[in-house]
C-alpha positions in Angstrom: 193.9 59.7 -28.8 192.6 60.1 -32.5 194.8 58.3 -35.2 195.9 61.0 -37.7 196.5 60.3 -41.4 199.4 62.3 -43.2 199.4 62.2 -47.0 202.2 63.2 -48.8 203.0 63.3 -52.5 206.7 64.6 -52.9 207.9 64.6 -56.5 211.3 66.7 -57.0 214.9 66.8 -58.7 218.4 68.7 -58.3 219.1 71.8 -60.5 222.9 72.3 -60.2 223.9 75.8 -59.4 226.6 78.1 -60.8 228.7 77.8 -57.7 232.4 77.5 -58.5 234.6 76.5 -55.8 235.6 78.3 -53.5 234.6 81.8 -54.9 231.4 83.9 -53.6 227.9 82.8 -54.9 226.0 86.1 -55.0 222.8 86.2 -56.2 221.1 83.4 -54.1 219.7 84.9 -51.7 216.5 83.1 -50.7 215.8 79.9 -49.0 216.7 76.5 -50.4 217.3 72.9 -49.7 220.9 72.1 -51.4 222.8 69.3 -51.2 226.7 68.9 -52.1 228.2 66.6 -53.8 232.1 66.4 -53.5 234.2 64.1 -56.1 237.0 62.8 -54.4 240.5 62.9 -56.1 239.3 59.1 -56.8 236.4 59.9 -58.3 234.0 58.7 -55.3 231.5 60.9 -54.3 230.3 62.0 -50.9 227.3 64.1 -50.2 225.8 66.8 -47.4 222.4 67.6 -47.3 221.2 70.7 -46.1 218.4 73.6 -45.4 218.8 77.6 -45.4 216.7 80.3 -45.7 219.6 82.1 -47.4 221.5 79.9 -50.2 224.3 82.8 -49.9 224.9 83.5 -46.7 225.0 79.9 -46.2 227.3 79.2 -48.7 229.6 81.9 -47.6 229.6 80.1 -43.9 231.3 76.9 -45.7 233.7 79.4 -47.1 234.7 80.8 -44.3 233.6 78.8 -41.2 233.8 80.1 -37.5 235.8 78.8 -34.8 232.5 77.2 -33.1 230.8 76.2 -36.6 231.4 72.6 -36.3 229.9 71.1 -39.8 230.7 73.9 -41.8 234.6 73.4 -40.3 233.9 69.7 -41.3 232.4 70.1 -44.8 235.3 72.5 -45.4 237.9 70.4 -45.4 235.9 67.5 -47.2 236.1 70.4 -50.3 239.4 71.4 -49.8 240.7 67.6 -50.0 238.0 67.2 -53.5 239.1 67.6 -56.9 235.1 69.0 -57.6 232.6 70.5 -55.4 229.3 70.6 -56.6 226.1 72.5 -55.3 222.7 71.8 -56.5 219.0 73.0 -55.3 215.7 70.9 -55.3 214.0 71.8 -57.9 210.1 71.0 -56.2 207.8 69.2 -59.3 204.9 68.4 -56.6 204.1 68.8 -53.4 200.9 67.7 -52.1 200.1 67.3 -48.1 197.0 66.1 -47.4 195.3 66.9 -50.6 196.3 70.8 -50.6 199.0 71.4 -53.7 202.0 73.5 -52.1 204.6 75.1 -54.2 208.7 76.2 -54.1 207.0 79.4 -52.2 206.7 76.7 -48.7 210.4 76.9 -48.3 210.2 80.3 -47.0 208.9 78.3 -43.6 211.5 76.6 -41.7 209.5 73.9 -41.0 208.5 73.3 -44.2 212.3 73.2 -44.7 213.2 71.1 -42.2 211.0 68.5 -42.8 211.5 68.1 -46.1 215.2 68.2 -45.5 214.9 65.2 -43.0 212.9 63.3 -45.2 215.4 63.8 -48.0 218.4 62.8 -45.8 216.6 59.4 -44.7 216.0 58.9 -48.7 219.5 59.6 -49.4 220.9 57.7 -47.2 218.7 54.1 -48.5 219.8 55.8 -52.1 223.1 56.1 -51.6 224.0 52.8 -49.6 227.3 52.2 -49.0 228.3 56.3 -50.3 229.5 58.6 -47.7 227.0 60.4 -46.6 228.2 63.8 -44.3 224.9 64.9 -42.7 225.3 63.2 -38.8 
């Protein structure tokens, strides 16, 4: 089988949101890679990492999780114990695969979105050594 190359130049940042917790986030309604940052009474912090193609239906699920909704039970009650709950976007400065220049408009594909998420949980995890890190 033929060896394939990937090339990926990934530059990006977090732009924190306007949520206030725990009220409705209206407003957001397209897709987004987010990740939470919870500040414990403390003062550590603990992060989730996570994809949507609607920031605020998403967001509205952590509010108000489902009997069968597993993480979003979880991550609840990490924000409920918090004295801050945090919410930021990636903010995408460059995204290059394979020479083609992709912009923020890529997140509307799940894939794109997925990847990128799973890639951004592996480098938060070597970043944030020894934090506590919510994503399983």
């Amino acid at each position: 089988m033929k060896k394939r190359k990937l090339n990926l130049d990934f530059e990006y940042g977090w732009k924190k949101t306007d949520f206030v917790y725990p009220k409705s986030f209206l407003g957001h309604k397209h897709p987004a890679i987010y990740t939470w940052v919870l500040i414990a009474k403390n003062g550590e912090k603990s992060y989730y990492l996570g994809e949507t193609s609607n920031l605020t239906q998403r967001v509205s699920r952590y509010m108000r999780p489902g009997r069968s909704q597993a993480t979003n039970i979880r991550i609840k009650a990490e924000m409920d114990n918090s004295k801050e709950v945090l919410l930021y976007t990636i903010d995408i400065n460059t995204l290059v695969l394979n020479g083609q220049k992709l912009d923020k408009s890529e997140l509307e594909d799940k894939y794109t979105r997925r990847g990128l998420e799973g890639l951004l949980i592996r480098e938060l995890k070597m970043r944030k050594s020894g934090h506590i890190i919510h994503n399983r």
